[in-house]
Each structure stands twice: as structure tokens, then as C-alpha cells.
DOVO-835150 format. One line per 3 residues: number of its first residue (from 1); for each residue x, y, z of C-alpha. Coordinates in nm, 2 decimals. Layout:
% residues N
NUM> X Y Z; ...
***
This chain:
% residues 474
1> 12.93 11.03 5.61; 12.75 11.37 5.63; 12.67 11.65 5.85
4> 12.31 11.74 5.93; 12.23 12.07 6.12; 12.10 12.06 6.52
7> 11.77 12.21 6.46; 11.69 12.45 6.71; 11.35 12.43 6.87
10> 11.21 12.75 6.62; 11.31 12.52 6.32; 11.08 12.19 6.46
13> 10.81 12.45 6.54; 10.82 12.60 6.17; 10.79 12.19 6.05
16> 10.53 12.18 6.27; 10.34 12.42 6.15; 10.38 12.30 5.79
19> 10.31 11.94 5.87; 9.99 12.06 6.01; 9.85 12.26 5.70
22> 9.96 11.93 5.52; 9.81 11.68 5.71; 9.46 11.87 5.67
25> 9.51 11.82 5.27; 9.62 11.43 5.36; 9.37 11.35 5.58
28> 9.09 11.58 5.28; 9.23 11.38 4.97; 9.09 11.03 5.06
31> 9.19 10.67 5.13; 9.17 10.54 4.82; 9.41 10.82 4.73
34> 9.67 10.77 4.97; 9.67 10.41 4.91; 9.80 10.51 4.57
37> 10.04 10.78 4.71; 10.19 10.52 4.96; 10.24 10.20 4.74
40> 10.41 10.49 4.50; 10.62 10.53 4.77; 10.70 10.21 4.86
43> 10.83 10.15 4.48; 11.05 10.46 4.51; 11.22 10.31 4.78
46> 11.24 9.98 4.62; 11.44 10.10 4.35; 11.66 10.29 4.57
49> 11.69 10.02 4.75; 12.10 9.96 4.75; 12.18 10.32 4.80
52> 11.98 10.37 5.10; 12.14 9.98 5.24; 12.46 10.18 5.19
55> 12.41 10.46 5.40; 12.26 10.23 5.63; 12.59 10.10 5.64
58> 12.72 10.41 5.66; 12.58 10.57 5.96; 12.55 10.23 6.18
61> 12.85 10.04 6.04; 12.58 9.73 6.03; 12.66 9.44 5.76
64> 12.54 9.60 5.42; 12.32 9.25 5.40; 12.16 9.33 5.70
67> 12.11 9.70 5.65; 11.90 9.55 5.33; 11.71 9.33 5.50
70> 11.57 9.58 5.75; 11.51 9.79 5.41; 11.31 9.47 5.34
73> 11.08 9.50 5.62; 11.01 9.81 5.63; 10.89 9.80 5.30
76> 10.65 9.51 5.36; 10.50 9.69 5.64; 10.50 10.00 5.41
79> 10.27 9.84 5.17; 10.07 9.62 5.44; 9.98 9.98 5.61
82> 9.88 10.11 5.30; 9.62 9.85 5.15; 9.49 9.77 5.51
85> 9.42 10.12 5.65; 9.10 10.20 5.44; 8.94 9.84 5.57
88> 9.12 9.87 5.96; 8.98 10.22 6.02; 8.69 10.29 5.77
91> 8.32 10.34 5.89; 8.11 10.03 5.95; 7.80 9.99 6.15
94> 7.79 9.82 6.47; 7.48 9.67 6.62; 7.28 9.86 6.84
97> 7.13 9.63 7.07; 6.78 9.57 7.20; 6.77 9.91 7.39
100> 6.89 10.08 7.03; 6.64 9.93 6.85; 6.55 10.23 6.71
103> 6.89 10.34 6.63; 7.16 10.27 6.38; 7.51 10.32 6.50
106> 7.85 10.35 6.30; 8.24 10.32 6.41; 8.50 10.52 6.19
109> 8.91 10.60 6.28; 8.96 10.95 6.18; 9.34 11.08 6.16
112> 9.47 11.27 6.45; 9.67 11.57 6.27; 10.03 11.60 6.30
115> 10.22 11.26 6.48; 10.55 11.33 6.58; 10.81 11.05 6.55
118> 11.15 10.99 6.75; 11.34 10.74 6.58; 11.65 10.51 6.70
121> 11.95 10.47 6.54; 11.97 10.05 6.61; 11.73 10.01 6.34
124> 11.72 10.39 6.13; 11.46 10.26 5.93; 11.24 9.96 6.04
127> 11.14 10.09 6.35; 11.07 10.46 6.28; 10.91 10.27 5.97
130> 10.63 10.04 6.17; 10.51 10.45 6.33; 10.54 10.66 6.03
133> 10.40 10.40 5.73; 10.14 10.36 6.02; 10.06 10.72 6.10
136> 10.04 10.83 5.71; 9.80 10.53 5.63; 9.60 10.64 5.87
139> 9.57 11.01 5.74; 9.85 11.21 5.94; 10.14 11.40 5.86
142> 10.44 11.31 6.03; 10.74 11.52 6.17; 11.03 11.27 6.21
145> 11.33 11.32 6.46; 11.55 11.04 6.38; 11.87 10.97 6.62
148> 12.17 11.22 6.57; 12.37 10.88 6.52; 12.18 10.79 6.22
151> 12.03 11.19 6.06; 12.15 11.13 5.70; 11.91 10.81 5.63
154> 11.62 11.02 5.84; 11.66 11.33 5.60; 11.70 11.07 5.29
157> 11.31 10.92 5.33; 11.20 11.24 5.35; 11.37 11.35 5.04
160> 11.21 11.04 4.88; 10.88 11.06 5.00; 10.85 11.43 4.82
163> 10.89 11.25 4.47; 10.51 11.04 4.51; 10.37 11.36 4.72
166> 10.54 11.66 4.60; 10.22 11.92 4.69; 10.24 11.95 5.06
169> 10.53 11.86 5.34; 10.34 11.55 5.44; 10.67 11.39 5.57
172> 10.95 11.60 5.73; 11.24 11.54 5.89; 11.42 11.73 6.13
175> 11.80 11.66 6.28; 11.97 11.75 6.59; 12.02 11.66 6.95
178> 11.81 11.59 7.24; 11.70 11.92 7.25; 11.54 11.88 6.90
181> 11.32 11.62 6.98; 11.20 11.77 7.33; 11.08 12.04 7.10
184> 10.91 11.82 6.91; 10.76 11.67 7.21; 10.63 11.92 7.39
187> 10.46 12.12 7.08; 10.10 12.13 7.13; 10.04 12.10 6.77
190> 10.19 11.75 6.75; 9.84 11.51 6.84; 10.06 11.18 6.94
193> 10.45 11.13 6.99; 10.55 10.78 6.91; 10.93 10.71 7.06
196> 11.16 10.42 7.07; 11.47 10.47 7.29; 11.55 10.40 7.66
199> 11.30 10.35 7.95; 11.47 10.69 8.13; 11.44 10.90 7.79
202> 11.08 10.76 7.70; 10.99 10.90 8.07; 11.09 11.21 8.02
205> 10.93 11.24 7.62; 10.64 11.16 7.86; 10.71 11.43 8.07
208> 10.68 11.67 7.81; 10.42 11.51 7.64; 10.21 11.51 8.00
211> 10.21 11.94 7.97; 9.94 11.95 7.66; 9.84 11.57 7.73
214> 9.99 11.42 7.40; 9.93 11.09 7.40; 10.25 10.86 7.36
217> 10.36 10.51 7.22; 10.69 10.44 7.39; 10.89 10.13 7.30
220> 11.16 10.14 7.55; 11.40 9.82 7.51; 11.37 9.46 7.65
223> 11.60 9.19 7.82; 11.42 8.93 7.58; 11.44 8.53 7.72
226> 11.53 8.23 7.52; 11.39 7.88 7.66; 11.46 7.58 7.50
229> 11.22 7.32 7.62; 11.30 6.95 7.72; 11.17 6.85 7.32
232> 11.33 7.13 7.15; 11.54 7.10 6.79; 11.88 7.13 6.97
235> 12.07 7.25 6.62; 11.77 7.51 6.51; 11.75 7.61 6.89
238> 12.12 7.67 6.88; 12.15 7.84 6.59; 11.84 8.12 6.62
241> 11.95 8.18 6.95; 12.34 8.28 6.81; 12.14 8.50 6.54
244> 11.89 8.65 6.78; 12.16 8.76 7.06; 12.42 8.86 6.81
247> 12.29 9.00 6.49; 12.32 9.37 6.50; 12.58 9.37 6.76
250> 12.33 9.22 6.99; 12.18 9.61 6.91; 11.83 9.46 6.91
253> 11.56 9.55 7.12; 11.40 9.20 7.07; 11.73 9.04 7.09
256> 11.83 8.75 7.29; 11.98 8.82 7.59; 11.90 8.55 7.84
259> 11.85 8.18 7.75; 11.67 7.89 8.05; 11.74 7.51 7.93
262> 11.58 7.26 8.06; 11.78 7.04 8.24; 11.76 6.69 8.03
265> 11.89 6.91 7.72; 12.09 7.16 7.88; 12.42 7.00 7.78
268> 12.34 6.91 7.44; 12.23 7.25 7.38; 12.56 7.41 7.49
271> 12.74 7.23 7.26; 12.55 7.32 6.96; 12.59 7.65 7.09
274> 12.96 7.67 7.15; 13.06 7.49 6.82; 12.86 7.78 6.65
277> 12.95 8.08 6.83; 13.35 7.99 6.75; 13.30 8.08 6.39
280> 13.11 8.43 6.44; 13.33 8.74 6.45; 13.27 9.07 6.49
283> 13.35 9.34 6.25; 13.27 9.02 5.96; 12.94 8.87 6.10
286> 12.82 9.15 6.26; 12.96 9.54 6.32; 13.04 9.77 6.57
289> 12.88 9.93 6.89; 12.75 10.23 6.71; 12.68 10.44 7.06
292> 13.02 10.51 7.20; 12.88 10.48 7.56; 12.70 10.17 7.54
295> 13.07 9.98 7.47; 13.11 10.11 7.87; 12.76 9.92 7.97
298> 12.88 9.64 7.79; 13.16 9.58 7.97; 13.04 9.61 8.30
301> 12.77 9.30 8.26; 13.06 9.10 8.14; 13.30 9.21 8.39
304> 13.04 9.14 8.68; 12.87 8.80 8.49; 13.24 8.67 8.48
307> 13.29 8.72 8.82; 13.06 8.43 8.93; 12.96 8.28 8.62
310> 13.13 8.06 8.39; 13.24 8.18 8.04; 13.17 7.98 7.78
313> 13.29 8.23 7.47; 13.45 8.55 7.53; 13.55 8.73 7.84
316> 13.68 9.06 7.93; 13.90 9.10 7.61; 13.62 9.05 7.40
319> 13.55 9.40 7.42; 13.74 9.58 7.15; 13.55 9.95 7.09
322> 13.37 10.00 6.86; 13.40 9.58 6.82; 13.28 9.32 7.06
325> 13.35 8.97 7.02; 13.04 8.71 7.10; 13.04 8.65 7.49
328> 12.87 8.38 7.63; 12.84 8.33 7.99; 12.65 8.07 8.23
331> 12.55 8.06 8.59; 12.49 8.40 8.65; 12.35 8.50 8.95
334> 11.96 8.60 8.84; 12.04 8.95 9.03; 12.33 9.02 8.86
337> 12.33 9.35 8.57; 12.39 9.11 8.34; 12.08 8.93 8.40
340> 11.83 9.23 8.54; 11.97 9.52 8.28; 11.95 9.57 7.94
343> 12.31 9.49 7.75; 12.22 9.58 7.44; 12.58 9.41 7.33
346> 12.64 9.04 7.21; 12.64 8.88 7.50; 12.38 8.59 7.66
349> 12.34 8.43 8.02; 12.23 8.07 7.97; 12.11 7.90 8.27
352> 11.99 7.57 8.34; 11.65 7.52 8.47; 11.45 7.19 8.61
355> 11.17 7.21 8.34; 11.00 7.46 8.15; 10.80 7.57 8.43
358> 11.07 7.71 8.60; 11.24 7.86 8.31; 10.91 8.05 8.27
361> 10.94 8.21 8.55; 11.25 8.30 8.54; 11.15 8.44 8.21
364> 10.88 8.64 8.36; 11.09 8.78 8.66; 11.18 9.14 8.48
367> 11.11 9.45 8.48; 11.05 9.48 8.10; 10.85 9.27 7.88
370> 10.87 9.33 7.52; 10.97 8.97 7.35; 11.10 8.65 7.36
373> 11.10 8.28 7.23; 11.00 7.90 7.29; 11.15 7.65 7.13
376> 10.96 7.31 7.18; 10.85 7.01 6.93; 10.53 7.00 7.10
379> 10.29 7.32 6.95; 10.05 7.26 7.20; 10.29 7.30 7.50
382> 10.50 7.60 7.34; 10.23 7.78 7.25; 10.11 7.74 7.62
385> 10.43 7.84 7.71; 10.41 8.16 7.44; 10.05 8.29 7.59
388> 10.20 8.29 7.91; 10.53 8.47 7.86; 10.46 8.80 8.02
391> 10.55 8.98 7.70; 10.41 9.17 7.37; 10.54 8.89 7.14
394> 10.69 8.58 7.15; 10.81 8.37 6.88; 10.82 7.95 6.83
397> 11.07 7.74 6.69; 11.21 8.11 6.52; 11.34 8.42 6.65
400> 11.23 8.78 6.59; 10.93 8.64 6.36; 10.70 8.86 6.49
403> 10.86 9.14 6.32; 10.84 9.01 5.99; 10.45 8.99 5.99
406> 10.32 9.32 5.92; 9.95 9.20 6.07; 10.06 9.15 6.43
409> 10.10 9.43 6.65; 10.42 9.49 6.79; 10.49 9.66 7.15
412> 10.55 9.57 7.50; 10.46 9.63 7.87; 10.60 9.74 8.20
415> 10.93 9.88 8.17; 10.97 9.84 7.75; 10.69 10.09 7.71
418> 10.33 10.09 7.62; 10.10 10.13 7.32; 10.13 9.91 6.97
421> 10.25 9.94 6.61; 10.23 9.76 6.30; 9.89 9.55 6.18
424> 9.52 9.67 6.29; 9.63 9.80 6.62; 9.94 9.99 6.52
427> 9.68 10.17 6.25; 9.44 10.26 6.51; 9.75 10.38 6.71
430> 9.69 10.69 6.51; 9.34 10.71 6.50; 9.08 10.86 6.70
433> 8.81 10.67 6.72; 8.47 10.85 6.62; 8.13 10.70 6.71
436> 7.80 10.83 6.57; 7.41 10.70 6.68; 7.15 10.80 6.45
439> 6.77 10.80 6.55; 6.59 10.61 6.29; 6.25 10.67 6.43
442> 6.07 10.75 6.80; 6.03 10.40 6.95; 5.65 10.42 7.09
445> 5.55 10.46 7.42; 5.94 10.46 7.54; 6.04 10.81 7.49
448> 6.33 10.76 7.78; 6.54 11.07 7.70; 6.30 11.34 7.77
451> 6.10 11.50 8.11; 5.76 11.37 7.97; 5.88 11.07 8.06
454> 5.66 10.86 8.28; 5.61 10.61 8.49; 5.45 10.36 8.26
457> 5.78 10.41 8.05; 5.99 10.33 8.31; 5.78 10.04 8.39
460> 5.79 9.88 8.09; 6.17 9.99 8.04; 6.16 9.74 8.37
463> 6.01 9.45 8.24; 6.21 9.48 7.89; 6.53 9.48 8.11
466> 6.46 9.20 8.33; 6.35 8.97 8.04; 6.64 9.00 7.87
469> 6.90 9.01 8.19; 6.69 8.90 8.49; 6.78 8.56 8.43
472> 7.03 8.34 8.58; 7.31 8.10 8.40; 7.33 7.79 8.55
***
């Protein structure tokens, strides 16, 4: 496909140092300006749209069509970064209070300087997408370290991204191995890191991070649940959950990997479900295992779900490196690897539950916490159901929405990371926030900031607080 050097730590220090004599000319030109620069950009990439589906292709050996529609999104979060950052992160004034009167107070988001981005390779573009459209909206220059799986389409936005701002280096990109991105990590010049990879990597980014306390957004991976509910759309049900847990190889971060059925449907479902999954093969549906070591993790959840669970599609031969065939699997023990660890293969535990309640919790009873879905006729109940997911995002009556609306944040908690991109938040990501009071006038007889001060001040300071706290809701 291509060979890309392994950037030794001098070479991401020499970008560095680039990116941060650029991002002062970014951050000077305006918003208005790089509105126009961005949306420039996003039409450059539009009309190179096939090519860069192709090396998508390429690098990951994912379906051409779905290399193009992650293309797709990135480009609609492209342009929803660009027209939103001036009104997200622009000055406005903020009331003062009572205690202010005198005042006038205002609230801007001022770029941090140089943001440093580690990319995946399961998604080469979207993801690395939702930090870097982000951070250049908000007025940084980025120094992008995509995954040495997936280099050539890393090095090929950066290429791009020269034609719309061809003065300064605002986006880089630099290649290599783990040693690459450490470097990029740990340089003091680098204001915020934002990584997506595994929760053992994304600890130690932090660890290097913690040495000039660069702050980081980490997005580590999820064992995303599936519950159908007792009122659920059996054959949509059916079918997004097939698409969510084996799209991609089942190489999704907010993939499907463990589905709760409530009991009363919980038969009807797995039929939908097995009369689907018989038609989806690997290598034509979806493609290979692009890391060579995750076909070994794969393996080991089905060897040990199979053990003492029921297989419903699959088995132990479905594992053909690079290719997997779809494995489904039910009754597994809640404890088991396949049920606790991330797969990241197409594989799903189903497991049949009393009510919705239950399958809730079972939902809730991991380590990681980054999406999921409800599937339920009632919107009251599955939005009930949604709020109380312990998750970033969870989807209804769909799968994966989330990521297709450019105004919802997207991130997790406990062991899939911390911090948010895409919409408002994921600007602000890469912002600092910069607050400014102004003294209109000296408010009379209540000069409280100064050693003339006295106690009549103070008294009435007293009375004025108590009138408007002292009193009690009933």
C-alpha cells in the first residue's frame, strides 16, 4: 500500500515546533477566516472523496462502502465544527449578579496552541476527525500521529489540508511506532493530547502527559450493551443489532457486543436474529481483523464463551485470520472474558433477562461505559432506560446514531476514558476558557475590596446578603 517512515522523537519535535509558530498565525487570522479555510477544506475532501475511500480500503481492508461512509461523517462533523465554533466559543456577557452590580462580565474560549492527536486505525479518519476538525475550529494547530496500521491516509489529510491553507503547517502529520507518539505526548509544547486506543495505552499517554500536566481526552474502547425491551420492533431490533456488532469486523468501539432480552421476547428475537446472521459473511459483508494480535483475543472469548454457553452462529472455526465469521453465543456466564473484556471481533453474548430492569443492570455491571442501545416502542420508558444507562451515549430504536449527529458530544466514562468530542463540548475540548470582569463604576458606600473598608460596609453588605438568601423555601 505504501511505506511511511518511523519518525524518530527529533522529527515530532521539529513538527512541534512548526505547528506552534503556525497555530499563533491560526489562532491571529480570525474566526470568520477559518470558517472559510475549513469549509474550503471540507470541499477538497469531498471531491477526493473515492480516492481517499480507496486507501481506506487499502490500509484497513474495510468494505470500500463503508470506508465512504466514515468519509461521510467525518465530513459532516468537518463542516458542523467549522460554522459552530465562532458561536460555541466566542465572547458573550454573562450576568453579574446582585453583588456585581457594578460590574459587567464576559466569557470567551481562546485556542490552546499546539493539540496533539493520536489516531486509531479502526476508524483512520472519523475518529481522529471528531479531535482535529474540533481542535482547528477552535483556533489550534494540530500534530497528528495516526496508527502505524493505517499512516498513508494520516499523511494524505495532511497533504490535502495544505491546498485551502498553504501559508503555515497548520496540520501535520507524523508516522511511526509507539515511540512516535510518546514523543508527541510528552512534548511540553503540545497544550492537550487527545488519544483513542486501549485503556492500558491511554494510561500510559497519561503518564507522559502527567510530566508537563498536558491535559488529555482519552477514548479508550467499550463493551457496548444491546437491550431489547418486552415492546421492542423484534425485525428492526434484530437487524441493528447484526449491523452494530458486526460492521467493521465488529472493529467498533461503540459496537455491539453484549445483548439482555427480556424474557417475553427473548425467543422471538433470536430468531430474527439467527435467520439474519446466516446470510452475513466475512471477507463480503464485512473485512478482516486488521491488527494481527487482536485475531488471538478473539479467539479466546469464543473458545471460553463456548465452553458454557450455547452457540447460536459460529464457533471455534469461525476464526479464519485475518477473517472471522459472525459468532453468536448465549448463556454466558456474566464473568466470563467474553462478557467482562473487550472483543473487538464479531462476536455477541445474548442473554435473557426477566424485564428491562434487570437487563439494566446487567448493562451497567462493567468496567467501561462508553455506548449502548434501547430498543423499546414505548419513548417514554426507553428514554428512561437511555438516561439511566451508565454510559456517554445511548441510542433508541437505532444503533451508533449518536455518531452521526455532529451536535452531541461523544466520549465515555470509567474505563473507556474521559473528556468529549464533537458538538459544543467537543469545541470547548480545546479551549481554554477566559473570563474577564470589568468595573463599570465604584458602587457607593460599598467599597468591599479595599482596607478603608468599614464596618458600616460590612453591615450593610449584611443586610443586602440576608435579603436576598436569608430566607427559607418551604
Amino acid at each position: 500500500v505504501g511505506t511511511h517512515p518511523n519518525q524518530a522523537p527529533e522529527a515530532v519535535g521539529e513538527a512541534v515546533g512548526r505547528a506552534d509558530e503556525a497555530a499563533r498565525w491560526w489562532a491571529a487570522i480570525g474566526a470568520a477566516e477559518r470558517r472559510r479555510r475549513l469549509l474550503d477544506h471540507k470541499a477538497v475532501i469531498t471531491r477526493e472523496l473515492r480516492p481517499l475511500a480507496r486507501l481506506v480500503h487499502e490500509e484497513t481492508g474495510k468494505p470500500v462502502g463503508d470506508a465512504t461512509l466514515e468519509l461521510v461523517l467525518a465530513i459532516t462533523h468537518l463542516d458542523w465544527a467549522a460554522r459552530n465554533a465562532a458561536k460555541v466559543l466566542g465572547r458573550r456577557r454573562v450576568a453579574t449578579g446582585m453583588i456585581g452590580l457594578n460590574l459587567t462580565a464576559t466569557l470567551e474560549y481562546l485556542p490552546l496552541g499546539v493539540v496533539g492527536v493520536i489516531g486509531p486505525w479502526n476508524y483512520p479518519v472519523f475518529t481522529p476527525m471528531g479531535s482535529i476538525a474540533y481542535a482547528l475550529a477552535a483556533g489550534n494547530a494540530v500534530v497528528f500521529k495516526p496508527s502505524e496500521l493505517t499512516p498513508g491516509i494520516g499523511v494524505r489529510l495532511a497533504e490535502l489540508f495544505q491546498e485551502s491553507m498553504p501559508e503555515h503547517p497548520v496540520l501535520q502529520t507524523v508516522t511511526g511506532l509507539g515511540e512516535t507518539g510518546a514523543a508527541l505526548a510528552a512534548d511540553p509544547r503540545v497544550k492537550k493530547v487527545a488519544f483513542t486506543g486501549s485503556t492500558a495505552t491511554a494510561k500510559r499517554v497519561m503518564a507522559a502527559c502527567a510530566e508537563n500536566l498536558t491535559p488529555i481526552v482519552a477514548e479508550c474502547g467499550g463493551k457496548d450493551a444491546f437491550i431489547v425491551d418486552a415492546d421492542a420492533d423484534l425485525r428492526a431490533a434484530a437487524d441493528a443489532c447484526l449491523w452494530g456488532a458486526m460492521s467493521n469486523a465488529g472493529q467498533t468501539c461503540v459496537g455491539v457486543e453484549r445483548v439482555y432480552v427480556v424474557d417475553a421476547v427473548y425467543d422471538g428475537f433470536m430468531r430474527e436474529l439467527s435467520e439474519r446472521v446466516a446470510n452475513v459473511r466475512a471477507g463480503e459483508h464485512y473485512g478482516p481483523i486488521t491488527m494481527p494480535g487482536q485475531v488471538d483475543i478473539i479467539k479466546r472469548h469464543i473458545d471460553d464463551a463456548a465452553k458454557s454457553g450455547r452457540l447460536v452462529a459460529g464457533g471455534t472455526g469461525a476464526v479464519r485470520a485475518p477473517y472471522v465469521d459472525p459468532v453468536i453465543v448465549e448463556d454466558v456466564p456474566e464473568d466470563s472474558p467474553a462478557v467482562r473484556e473487550e472483543t473487538f471481533g464479531p462476536t455477541i453474548t445474548v442473554r435473557r433477562t426477566r424485564d428491562a430492569h434487570e437487563a439494566l443492570e446487567l448493562a451497567n455491571a462493567s468496567s467501561y461505559g462508553l455506548g449502548g442501545t434501547v430498543f423499546s416502542r414505548n419513548a417514554r420508558r426507553a428514554t428512561e432506560l437511555a438516561r439511566r444507562m451508565r454510559t456517554g451515549m445511548t441510542a433508541i430504536n437505532s444503533v451508533i446514531s449518536f455518531a452521526g449527529v455532529p451536535a452531541l458530544p461523544f466520549g465515555g466514562m470509567g474505563d473507556s476514558g474521559f473528556g468529549r468530542i464533537h458538538g459544543a463540548d467537543g469545541l470547548r475540548e480545546f479551549a481554554r476558557p477566559k473570563a474577564i470582569s470589568r468595573q463599570r463604576f465604584a458602587m457607593p458606600g460599598m467599597n468591599l475590596t479595599s482596607f478603608s473598608r468599614g464596618p458600616a460596609e460590612l453591615e450593610r453588605l449584611i443586610r443586602l446578603v440576608t435579603f436576598l438568601h436569608g430566607r427559607r423555601k418551604r
